[in-house]
N, C-alpha and C positions, 0 to 999 in steps of 0.2 A: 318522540313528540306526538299529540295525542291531534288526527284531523281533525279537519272542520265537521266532516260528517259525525264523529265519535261525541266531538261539543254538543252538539245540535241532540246528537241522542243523549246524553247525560242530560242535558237541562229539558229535556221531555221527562225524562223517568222524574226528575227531579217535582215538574210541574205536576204529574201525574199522584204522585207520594203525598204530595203539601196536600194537590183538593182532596185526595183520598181520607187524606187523616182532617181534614179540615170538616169534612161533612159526617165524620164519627164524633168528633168535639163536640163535647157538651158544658158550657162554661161551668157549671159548679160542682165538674166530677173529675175533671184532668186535672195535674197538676203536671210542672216542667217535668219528670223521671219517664211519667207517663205518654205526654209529647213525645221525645225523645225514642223511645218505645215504639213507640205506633210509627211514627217516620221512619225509624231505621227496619220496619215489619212492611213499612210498605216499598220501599227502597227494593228488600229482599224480593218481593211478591214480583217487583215489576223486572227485576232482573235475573229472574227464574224462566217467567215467562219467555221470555227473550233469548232465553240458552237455549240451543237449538238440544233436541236428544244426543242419547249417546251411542 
C-alpha cells in the first residue's frame, strides 16, 4: 500500500512534469506522440533527481 507521504510526492513530480512540458509546448509544433515524449522525459528527469546516489 503506497503512503500518504509517497501520494503527495507522486503528484508533485507529476505537477512538476505537466508545467515542465507545458512551458516547452508550442501549439503548432507538438503533436500527441510528442506530448507523450516530453511528459514521460520529464517524469524521468524528476525521478532521477530524486534517487539518492549509489
Amino acid at each position: 500500500m503506497i503512503s500518504d507521504e509517497l501520494r503527495r510526492l507522486r503528484a508533485a513530480l507529476v505537477m512538476i512534469a505537466s508545467q515542465k512540458l507545458e512551458n516547452e509546448l508550442s501549439d503548432d509544433e507538438w503533436d500527441g506522440a510528442d506530448i507523450d515524449a516530453g511528459y514521460n522525459g520529464c517524469v524521468r528527469e524528476a525521478r532521477e533527481a530524486l534517487t539518492p546516489p549509489d
